[in-house]
Biopython code that builds the backbone (N, CA, C, O; Angstrom):
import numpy as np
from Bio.PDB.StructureBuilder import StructureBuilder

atoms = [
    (1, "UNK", "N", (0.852, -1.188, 0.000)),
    (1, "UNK", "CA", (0.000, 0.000, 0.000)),
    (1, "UNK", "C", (0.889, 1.240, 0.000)),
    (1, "UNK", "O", (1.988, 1.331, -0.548)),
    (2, "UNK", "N", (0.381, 1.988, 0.554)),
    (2, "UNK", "CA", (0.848, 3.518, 0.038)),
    (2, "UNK", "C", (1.459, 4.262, 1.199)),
    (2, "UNK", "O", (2.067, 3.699, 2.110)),
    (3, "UNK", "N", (1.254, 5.604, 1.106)),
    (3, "UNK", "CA", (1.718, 5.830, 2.201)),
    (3, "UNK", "C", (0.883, 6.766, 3.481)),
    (3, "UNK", "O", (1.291, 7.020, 4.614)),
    (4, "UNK", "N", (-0.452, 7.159, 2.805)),
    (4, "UNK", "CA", (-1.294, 7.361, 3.727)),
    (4, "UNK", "C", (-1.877, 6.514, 4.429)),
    (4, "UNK", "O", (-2.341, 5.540, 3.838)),
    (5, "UNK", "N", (-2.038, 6.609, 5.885)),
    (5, "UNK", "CA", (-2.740, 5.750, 6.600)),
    (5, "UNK", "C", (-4.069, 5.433, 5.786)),
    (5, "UNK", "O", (-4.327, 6.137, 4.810)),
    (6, "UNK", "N", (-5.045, 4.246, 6.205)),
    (6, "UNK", "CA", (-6.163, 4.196, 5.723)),
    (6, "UNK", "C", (-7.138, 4.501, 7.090)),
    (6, "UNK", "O", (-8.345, 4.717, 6.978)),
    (7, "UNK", "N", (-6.628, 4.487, 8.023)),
    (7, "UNK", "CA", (-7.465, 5.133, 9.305)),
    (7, "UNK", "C", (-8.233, 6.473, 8.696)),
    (7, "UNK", "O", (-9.437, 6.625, 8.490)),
    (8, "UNK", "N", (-6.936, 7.559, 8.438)),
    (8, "UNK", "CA", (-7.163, 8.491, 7.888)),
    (8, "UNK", "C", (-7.928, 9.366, 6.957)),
    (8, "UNK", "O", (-8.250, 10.552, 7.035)),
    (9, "UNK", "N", (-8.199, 8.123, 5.732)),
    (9, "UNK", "CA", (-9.228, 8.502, 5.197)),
    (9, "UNK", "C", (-10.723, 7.966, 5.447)),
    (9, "UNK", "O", (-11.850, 8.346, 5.129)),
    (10, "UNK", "N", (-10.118, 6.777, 6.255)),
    (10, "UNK", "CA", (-11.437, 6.793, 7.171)),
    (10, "UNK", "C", (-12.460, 8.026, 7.585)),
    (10, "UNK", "O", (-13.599, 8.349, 7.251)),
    (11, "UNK", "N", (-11.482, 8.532, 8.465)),
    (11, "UNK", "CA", (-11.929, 9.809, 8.933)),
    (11, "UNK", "C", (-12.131, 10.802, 8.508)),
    (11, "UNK", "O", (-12.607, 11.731, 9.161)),
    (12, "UNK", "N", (-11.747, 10.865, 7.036)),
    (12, "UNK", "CA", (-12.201, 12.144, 6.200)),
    (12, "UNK", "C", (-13.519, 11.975, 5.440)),
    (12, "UNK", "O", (-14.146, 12.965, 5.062)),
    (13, "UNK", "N", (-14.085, 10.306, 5.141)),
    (13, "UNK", "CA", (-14.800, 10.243, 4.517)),
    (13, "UNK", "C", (-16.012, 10.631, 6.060)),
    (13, "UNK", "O", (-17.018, 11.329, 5.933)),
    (14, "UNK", "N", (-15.729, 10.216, 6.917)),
    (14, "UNK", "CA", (-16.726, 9.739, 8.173)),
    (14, "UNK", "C", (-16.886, 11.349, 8.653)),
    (14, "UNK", "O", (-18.052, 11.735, 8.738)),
    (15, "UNK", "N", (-15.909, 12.252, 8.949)),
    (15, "UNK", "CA", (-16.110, 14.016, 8.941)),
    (15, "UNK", "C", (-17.102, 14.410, 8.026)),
    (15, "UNK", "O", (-18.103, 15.113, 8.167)),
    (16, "UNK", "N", (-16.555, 13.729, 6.919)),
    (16, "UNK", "CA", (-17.089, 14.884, 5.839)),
    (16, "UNK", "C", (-18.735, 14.520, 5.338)),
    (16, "UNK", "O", (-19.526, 15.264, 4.757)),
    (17, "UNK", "N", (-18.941, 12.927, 5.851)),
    (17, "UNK", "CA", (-20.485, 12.338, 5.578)),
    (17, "UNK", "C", (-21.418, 12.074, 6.954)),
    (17, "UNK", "O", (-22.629, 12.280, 6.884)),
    (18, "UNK", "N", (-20.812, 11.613, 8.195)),
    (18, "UNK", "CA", (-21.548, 11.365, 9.171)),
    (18, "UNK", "C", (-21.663, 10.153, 8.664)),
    (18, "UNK", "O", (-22.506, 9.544, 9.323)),
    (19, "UNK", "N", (-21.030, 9.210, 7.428)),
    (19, "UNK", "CA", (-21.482, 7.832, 7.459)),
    (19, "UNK", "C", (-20.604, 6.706, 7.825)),
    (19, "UNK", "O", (-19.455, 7.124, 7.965)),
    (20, "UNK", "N", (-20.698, 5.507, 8.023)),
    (20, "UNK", "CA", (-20.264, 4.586, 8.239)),
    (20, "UNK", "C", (-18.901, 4.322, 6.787)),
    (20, "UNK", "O", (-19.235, 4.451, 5.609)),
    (21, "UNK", "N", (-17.838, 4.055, 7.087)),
    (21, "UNK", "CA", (-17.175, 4.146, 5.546)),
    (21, "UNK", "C", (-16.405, 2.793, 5.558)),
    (21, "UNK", "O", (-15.560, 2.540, 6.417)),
    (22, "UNK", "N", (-16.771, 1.879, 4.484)),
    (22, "UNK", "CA", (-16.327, 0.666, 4.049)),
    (22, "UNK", "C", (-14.758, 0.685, 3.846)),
    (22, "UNK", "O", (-14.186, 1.416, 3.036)),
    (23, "UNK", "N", (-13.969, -0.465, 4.923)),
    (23, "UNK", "CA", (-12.542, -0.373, 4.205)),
    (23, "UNK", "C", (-11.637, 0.191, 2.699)),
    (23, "UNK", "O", (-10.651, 0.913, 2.555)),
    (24, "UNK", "N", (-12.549, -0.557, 1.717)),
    (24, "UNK", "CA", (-12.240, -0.615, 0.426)),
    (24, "UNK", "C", (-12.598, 0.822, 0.190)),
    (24, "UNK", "O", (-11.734, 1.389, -0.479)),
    (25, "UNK", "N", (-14.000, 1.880, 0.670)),
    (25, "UNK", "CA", (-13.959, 3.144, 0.451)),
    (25, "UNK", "C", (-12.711, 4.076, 0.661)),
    (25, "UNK", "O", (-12.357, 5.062, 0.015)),
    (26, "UNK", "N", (-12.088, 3.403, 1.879)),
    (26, "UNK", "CA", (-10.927, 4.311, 2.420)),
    (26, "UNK", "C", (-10.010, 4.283, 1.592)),
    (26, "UNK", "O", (-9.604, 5.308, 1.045)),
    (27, "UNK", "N", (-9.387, 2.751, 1.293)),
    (27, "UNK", "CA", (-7.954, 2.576, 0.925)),
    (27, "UNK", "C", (-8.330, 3.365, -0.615)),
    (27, "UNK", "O", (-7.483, 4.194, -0.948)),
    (28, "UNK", "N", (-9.734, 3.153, -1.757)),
    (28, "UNK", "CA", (-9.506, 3.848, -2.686)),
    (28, "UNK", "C", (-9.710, 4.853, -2.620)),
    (28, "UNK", "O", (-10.149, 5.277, -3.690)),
    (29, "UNK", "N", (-9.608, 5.814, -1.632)),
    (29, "UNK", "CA", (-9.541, 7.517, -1.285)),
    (29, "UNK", "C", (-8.215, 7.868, -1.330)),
    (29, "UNK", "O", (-7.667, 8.675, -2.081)),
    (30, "UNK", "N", (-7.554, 6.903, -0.089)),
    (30, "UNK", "CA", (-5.551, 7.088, 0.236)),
    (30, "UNK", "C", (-4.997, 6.952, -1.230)),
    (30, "UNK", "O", (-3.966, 7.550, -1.540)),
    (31, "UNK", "N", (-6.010, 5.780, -2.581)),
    (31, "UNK", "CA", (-4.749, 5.598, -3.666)),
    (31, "UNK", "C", (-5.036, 7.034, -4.626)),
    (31, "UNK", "O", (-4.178, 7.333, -5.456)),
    (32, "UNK", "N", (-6.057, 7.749, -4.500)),
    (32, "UNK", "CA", (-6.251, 9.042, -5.422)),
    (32, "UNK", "C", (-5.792, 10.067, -4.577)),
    (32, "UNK", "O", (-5.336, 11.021, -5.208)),
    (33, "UNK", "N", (-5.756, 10.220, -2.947)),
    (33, "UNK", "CA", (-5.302, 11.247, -2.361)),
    (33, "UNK", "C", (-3.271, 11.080, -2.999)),
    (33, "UNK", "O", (-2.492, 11.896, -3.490)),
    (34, "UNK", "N", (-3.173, 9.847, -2.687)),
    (34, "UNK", "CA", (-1.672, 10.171, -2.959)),
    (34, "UNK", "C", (-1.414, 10.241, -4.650)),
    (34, "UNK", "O", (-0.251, 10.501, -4.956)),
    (35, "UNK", "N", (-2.098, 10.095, -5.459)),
    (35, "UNK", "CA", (-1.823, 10.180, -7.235)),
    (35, "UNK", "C", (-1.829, 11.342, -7.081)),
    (35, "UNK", "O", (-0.693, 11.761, -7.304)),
    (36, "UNK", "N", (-2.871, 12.564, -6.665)),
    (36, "UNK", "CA", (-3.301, 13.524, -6.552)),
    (36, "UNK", "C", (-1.971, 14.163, -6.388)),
    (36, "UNK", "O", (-1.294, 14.677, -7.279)),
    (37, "UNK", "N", (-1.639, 14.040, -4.903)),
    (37, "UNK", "CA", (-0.362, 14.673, -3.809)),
    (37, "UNK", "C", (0.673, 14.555, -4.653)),
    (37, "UNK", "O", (1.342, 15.527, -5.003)),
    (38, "UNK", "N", (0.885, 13.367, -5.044)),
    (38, "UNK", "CA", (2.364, 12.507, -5.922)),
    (38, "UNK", "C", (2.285, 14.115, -7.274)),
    (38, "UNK", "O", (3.342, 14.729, -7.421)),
    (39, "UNK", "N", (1.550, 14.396, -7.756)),
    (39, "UNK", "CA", (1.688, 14.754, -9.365)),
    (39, "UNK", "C", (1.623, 17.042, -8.609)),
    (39, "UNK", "O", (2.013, 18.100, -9.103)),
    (40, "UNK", "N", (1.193, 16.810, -7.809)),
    (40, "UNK", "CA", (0.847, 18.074, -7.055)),
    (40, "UNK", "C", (2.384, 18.543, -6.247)),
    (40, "UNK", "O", (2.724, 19.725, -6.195)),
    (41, "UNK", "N", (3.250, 17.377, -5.624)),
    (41, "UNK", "CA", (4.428, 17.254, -5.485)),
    (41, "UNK", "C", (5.490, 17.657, -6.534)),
    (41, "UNK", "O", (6.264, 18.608, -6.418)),
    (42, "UNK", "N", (5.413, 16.754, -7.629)),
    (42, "UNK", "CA", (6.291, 17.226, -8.361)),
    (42, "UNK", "C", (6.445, 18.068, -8.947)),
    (42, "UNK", "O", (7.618, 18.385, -9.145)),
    (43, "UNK", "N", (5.260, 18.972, -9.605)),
    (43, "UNK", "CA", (5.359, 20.324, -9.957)),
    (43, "UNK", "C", (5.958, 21.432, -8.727)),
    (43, "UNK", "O", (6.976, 22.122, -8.781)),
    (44, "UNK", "N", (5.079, 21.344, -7.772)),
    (44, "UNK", "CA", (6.045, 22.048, -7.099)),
    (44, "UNK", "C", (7.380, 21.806, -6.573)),
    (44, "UNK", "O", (7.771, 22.467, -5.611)),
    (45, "UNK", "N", (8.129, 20.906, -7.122)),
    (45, "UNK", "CA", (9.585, 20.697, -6.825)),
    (45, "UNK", "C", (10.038, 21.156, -8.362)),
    (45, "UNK", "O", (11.128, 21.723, -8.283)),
    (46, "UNK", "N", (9.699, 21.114, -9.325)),
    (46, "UNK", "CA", (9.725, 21.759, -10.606)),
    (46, "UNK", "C", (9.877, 23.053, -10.421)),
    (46, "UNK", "O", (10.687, 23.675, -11.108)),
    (47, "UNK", "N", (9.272, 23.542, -9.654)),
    (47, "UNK", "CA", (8.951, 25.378, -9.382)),
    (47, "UNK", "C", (9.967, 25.535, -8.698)),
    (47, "UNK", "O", (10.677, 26.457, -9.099)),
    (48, "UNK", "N", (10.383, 24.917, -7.682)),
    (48, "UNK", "CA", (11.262, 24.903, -6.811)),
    (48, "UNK", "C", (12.626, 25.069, -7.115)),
    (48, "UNK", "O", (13.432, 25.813, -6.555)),
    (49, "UNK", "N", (12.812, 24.254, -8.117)),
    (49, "UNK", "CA", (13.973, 23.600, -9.127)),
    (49, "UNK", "C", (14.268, 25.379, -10.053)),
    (49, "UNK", "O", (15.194, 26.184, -9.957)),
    (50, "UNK", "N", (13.079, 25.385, -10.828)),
    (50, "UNK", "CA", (13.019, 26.804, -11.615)),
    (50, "UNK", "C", (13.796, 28.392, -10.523)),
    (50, "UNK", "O", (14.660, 29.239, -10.749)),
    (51, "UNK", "N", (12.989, 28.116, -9.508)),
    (51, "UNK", "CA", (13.931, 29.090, -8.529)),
    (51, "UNK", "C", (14.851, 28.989, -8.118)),
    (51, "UNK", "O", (15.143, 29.762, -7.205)),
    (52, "UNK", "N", (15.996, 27.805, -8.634)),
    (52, "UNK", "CA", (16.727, 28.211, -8.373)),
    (52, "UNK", "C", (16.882, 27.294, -6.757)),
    (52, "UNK", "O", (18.025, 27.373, -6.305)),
    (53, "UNK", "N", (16.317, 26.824, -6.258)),
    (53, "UNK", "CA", (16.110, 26.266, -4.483)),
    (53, "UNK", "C", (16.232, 24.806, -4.808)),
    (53, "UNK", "O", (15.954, 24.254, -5.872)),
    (54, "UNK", "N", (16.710, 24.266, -3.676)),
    (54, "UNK", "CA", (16.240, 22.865, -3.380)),
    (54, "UNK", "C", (15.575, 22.957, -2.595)),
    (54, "UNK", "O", (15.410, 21.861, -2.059)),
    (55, "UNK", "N", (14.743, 24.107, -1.929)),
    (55, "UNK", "CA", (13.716, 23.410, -1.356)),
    (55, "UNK", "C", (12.311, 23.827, -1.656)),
    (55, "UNK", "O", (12.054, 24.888, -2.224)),
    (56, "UNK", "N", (11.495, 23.051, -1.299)),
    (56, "UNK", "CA", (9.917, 23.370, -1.598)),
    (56, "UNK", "C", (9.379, 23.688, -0.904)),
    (56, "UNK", "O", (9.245, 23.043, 0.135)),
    (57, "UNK", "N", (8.634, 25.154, -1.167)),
    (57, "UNK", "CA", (8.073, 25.542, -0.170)),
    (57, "UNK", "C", (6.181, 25.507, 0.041)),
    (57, "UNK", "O", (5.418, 24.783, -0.599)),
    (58, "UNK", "N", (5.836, 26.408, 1.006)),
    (58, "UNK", "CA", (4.444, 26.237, 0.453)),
    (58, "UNK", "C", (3.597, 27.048, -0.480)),
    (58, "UNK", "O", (2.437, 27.003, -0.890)),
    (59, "UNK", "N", (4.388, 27.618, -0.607)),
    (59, "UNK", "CA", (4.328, 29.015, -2.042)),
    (59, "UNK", "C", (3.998, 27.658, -3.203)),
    (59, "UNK", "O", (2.862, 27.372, -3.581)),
    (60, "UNK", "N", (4.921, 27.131, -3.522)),
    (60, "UNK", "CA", (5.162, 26.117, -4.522)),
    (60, "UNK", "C", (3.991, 25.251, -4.827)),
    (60, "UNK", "O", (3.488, 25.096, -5.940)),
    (61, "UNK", "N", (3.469, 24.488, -3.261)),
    (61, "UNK", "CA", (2.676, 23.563, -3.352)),
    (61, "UNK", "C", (1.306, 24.514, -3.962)),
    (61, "UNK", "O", (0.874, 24.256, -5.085)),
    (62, "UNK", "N", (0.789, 25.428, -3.268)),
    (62, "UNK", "CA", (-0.132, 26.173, -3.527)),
    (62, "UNK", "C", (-0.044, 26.964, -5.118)),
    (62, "UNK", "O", (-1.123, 27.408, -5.510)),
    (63, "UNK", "N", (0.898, 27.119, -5.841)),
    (63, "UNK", "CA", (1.313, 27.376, -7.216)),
    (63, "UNK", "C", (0.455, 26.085, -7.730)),
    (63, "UNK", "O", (-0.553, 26.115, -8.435)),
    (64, "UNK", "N", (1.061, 25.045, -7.240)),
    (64, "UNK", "CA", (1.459, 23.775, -8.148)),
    (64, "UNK", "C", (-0.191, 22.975, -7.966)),
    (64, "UNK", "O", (-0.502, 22.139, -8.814)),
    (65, "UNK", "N", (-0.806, 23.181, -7.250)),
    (65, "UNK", "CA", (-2.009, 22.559, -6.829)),
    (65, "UNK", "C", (-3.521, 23.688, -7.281)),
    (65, "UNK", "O", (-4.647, 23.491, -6.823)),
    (66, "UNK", "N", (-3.176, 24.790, -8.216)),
    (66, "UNK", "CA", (-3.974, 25.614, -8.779)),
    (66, "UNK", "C", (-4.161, 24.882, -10.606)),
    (66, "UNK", "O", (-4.879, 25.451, -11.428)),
]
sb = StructureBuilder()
sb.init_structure("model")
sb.init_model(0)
sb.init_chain("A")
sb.init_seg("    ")
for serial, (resi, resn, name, xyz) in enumerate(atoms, 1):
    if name == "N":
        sb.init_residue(resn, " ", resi, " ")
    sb.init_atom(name, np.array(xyz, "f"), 0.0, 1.0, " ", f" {name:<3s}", serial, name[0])
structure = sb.get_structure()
């Protein structure tokens, strides 16, 4: 598996619905939260890269996730 907990999206589906949330709901939340994060990541290390930095900041992520 990946690298988000699946507790986790447990709890985002269960916050965000008030419902009961099926294992298999969670873990396929954690595999699109991290495709999502993964491709949202690398642009902003791209931006990062472009400035000139090794590091990424949250300027970047918030660039890179618009």
């Amino acid at each position: 598996m990946g690298e988000l907990p699946i507790s986790a999206c447990d709890r985002i589906i269960r916050n965000a619905t008030g419902l009961r949330v099926g294992r298999d709901a969670a873990e396929y939340l954690a595999e699109i939260l991290e495709e999502i994060g993964t491709e949202i990541a690398r642009e902003a290390g791209a931006l990062a890269k472009h400035a000139g930095r090794k590091t990424v900041k949250a300027s970047d992520i918030k660039l890179a996730a618009k």
